[in-house]
C-alpha positions, 0 to 999 in steps of 0.5 A: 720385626713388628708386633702380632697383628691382633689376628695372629694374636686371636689365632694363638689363643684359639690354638692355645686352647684347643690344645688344652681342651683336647690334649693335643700336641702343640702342632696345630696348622690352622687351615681357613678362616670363613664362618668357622676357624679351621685346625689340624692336628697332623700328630693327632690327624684330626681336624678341629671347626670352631664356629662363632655362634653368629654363623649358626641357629641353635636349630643349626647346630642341633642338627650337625649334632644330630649328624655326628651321633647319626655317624657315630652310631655307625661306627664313624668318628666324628667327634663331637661338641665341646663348649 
């Protein structure tokens, strides 16, 4: 079997430190890969979206978080930002 493709090598680093970041178990599943690298955690069942700062403003972001303290304020969890 050959070496790790350099994605699959990119996708292990962002995996491992989504893990570390959330304290989440080391089962993620990544799920796509288009403006923003999609994971889910199925013992955590949470869904994590990385974005590339290339995809979205800084007006952009603003906004979805804006959106996530909206829904938070009604009781939804939604998470949050971490840089």
């Amino acid at each position: 079997m050959g070496e790790p493709s350099l994605q699959s090598q990119i996708l292990q680093e962002h995996q491992n430190k989504i893990t570390s970041l959330w304290a989440l178990e080391n089962d993620l599943v990544f799920v796509r890969k288009m403006a923003n690298w999609i994971f889910y955690s199925p013992s955590s069942k949470v869904y994590i979206r990385l974005t590339d700062g290339k995809h979205r403003s800084p007006e952009q972001i603003e906004s979805e978080l804006n959106w996530i303290d909206f829904l938070d304020s009604k009781k939804i969890s939604a998470g949050g930002l971490y840089v």
